[in-house]
N, C-alpha and C positions, 0 to 999 in steps of 0.2 A: 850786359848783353845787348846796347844796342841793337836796331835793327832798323836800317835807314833802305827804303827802295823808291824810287822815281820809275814812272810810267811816262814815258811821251810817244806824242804819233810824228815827234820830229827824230831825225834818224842823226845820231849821238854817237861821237867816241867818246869814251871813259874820262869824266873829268876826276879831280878829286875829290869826289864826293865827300870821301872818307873823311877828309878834313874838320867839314861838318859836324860832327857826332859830336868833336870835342867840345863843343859847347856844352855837352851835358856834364864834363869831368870825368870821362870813363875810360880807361884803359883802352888803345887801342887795338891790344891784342883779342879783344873781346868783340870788336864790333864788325857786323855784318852789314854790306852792302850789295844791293838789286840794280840791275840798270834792265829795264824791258823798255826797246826804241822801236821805233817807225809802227808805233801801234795803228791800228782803227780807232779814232779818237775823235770826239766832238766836244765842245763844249758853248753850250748855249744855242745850239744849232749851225753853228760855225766851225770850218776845217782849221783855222788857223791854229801855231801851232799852242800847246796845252800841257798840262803835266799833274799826275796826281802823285802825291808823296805820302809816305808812309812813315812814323815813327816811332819804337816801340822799344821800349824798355825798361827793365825794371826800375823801380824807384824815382820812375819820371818825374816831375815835378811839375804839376798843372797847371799848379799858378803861375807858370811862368811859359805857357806855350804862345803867349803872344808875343812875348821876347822870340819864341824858339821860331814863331811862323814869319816875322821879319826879317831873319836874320837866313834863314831856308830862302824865302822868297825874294830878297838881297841877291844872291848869292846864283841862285837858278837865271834869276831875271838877269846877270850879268855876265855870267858862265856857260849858259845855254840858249839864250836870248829870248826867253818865255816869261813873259808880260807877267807881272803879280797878280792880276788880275785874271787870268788862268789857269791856275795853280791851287787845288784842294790840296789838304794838307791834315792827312787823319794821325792825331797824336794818341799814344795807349799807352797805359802803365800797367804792366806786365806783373801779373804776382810768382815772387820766384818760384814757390810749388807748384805753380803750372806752366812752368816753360824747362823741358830740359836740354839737359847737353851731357854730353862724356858720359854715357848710362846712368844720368841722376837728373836734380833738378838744382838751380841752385838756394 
């Protein structure tokens, strides 16, 4: 259950984010993506542009979110043209009985 979303205050058509997710090995009939653009956004007291990422899924794997925030911040800095250096990036591991879907949890 993935769940990958990006916030920016720069104004975005729909890249393939989706692509993304794969790095985790999840199906992607399962994975969910956010696109919120042309936010109010600052970072560091500066307009330029910015982005806060989101990623949440069960079974995530911790140890490896510095792999995961490379390869995110790779990826945005080239596809979206926002600096790595602007780029939060909040990683969660989701426990499956507290997240549900299809009237259950998984």
């Amino acid at each position: 259950m993935p769940y990958l979303s990006l916030e920016t205050n720069k104004k975005l058509t729909r890249g393939d984010f989706t692509l993304k997710v794969k790095l985790l090995g999840k199906p992607e009939k399962y994975v969910m993506v956010s696109f919120k653009t042309g936010l109010s956004m600052r970072f560091g007291g500066a307009k330029g542009p910015v982005g806060f990422v989101e990623l949440r899924s069960i079974g995530l794997d911790m140890t490896r979110c510095e792999e995961y925030s490379k390869k995110l911040c790779d990826f945005i800095e080239a596809e979206f043209e926002i600096p790595a250096d602007r780029i939060y990036i909040d990683f969660q591991n989701v426990d499956r009985k507290a997240f549900g879907w299809n009237r259950s949890t998984f």
